[in-house]
Structures are given as structure tokens and as C-alpha cells.
N, C-alpha and C positions, 0 to 999 in steps of 0.2 A: 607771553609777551611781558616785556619788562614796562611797568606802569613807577610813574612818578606822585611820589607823596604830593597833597596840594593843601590850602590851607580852605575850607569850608566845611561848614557843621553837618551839610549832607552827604558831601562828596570825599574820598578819603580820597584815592587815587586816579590817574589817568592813563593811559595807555595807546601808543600809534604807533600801524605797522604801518610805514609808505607803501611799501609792494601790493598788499591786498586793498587798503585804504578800510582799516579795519581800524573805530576807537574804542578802545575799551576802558569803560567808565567801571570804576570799584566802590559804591556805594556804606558810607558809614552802618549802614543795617545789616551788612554782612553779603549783600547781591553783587554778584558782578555781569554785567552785560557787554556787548560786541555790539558795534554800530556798522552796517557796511555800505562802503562806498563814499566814505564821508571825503569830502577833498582836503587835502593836506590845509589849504589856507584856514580851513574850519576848525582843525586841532592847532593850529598857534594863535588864530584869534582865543579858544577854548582858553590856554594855557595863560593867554593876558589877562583873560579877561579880569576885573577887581572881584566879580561876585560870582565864583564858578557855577553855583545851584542858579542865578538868574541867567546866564548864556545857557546854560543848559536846556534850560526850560523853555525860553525862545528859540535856541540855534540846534537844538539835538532832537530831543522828545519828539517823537510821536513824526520826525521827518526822513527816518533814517531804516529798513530794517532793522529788526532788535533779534537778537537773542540771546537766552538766559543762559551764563554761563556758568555761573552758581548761584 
């Protein structure tokens, strides 16, 4: 999946398939993980948002299947 560089200290990149509704977040620590089922309006509010690690942590974490993809 082709993920977009973003600007925050925890988060390097992003990533969203529409077909599956799959977000893949790429983590400055070197992790990258798959959110599934996420609704598309979820990844462009994501991509606005001013503080990616604070939408994240509100709008993603812990609401979404996760799995570790590296």
C-alpha cells in the first residue's frame, strides 16, 4: 500500500485502501500496522487533522482491529 509522508514526531506515514477500508499507519519507531474497516471519512478527517498522533489516539487506537504489519 502506497502510504503518504505526514508531518508528526510519532507518526511517519499513512496509508488507505478504499476497496478493503484498510488504514495503514507507519509509526516513527520503525512499526507499521493495518486498521480494518475504517470509513474512508475517517482517513481524510486523519490526513487534516493539525495533530496526526492526537486524532490518532482519539479517532484510531484501540477502535479499529489492529494488525502488526511490521
Amino acid at each position: 500500500m502506497d502510504r503518504t509522508r505526514v508531518s508528526s514526531t510519532n507518526i511517519r506515514s499513512i496509508g488507505y485502501d478504499e476497496g478493503s477500508q484498510t488504514l495503514e499507519v507507519e509509526f516513527t519507531s520503525g512499526g507499521i500496522y493495518d486498521y480494518a474497516a475504517v470509513p474512508q471519512n475517517v482517513y481524510q478527517r486523519f490526513m487534516a487533522a493539525p495533530s496526526k498522533g492526537r486524532f490518532f489516539d482519539s479517532s484510531v487506537k484501540d477502535k479499529y482491529r489492529t494488525v502488526k504489519v511490521r
